[in-house]
C-alpha positions as CSV (number, residue, x, y, z in Angstrom):
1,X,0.0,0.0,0.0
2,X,1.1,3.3,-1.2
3,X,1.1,6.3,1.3
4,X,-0.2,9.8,-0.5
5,X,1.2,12.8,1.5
6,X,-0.2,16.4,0.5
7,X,3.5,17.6,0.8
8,X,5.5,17.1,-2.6
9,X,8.1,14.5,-2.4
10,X,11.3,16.8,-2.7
11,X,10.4,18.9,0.3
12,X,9.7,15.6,2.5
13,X,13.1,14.3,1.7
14,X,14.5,18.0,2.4
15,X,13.3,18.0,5.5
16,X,14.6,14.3,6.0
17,X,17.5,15.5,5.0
18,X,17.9,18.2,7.4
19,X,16.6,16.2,10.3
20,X,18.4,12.6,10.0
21,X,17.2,10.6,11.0
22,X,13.8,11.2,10.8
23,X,11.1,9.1,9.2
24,X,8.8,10.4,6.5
25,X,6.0,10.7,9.1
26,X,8.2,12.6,11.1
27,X,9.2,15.0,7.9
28,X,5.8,15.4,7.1
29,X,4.6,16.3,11.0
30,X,7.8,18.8,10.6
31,X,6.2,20.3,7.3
32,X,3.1,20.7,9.0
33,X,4.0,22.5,11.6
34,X,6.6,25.1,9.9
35,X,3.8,25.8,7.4
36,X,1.1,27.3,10.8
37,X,2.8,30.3,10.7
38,X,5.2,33.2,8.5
39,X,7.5,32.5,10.4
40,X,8.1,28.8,9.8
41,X,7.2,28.9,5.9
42,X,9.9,31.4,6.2
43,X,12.4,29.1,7.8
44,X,11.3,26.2,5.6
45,X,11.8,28.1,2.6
46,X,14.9,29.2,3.3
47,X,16.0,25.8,4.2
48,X,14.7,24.8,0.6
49,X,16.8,27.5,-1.0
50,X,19.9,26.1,0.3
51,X,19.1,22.8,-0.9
52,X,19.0,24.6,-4.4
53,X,15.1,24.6,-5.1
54,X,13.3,28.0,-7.0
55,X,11.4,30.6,-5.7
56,X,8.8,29.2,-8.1
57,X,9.1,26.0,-6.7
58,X,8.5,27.3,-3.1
59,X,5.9,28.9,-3.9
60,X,3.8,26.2,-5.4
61,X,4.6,24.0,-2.6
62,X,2.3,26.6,-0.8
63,X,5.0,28.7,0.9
64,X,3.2,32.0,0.5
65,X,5.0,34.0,3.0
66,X,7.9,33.0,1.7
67,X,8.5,34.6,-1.4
């Protein structure tokens, strides 16, 4: 059985990324919670741009405040 998260894939393994070791659930409660307020889509975003990912890309992941 497949899992479906709302988050794209790149941003889960991201935040894996950032976090090792973390599980995909983990990631995904991370996500959630950075994306409650500016602040955190800020923070997330920025942690997407060091990983090399586009404004545009950001943005359609639903970081709002961000960019």
């Amino acid at each position: 059985m497949k899992i479906l998260y709302e988050w794209p894939k790149w941003l889960i393994n991201i935040v894996i990324e950032d976090n090792k070791p973390i599980t995909t659930k983990d990631a995904v409660d991370y996500i959630e919670l950075y994306m409650l307020t500016e602040g955190g889509q800020l923070q997330l975003a920025e942690l997407c741009r060091r990983y090399g990912v586009s404004d545009e890309k950001i943005r359609d992941a639903g970081m709002v405040w961000a960019v």
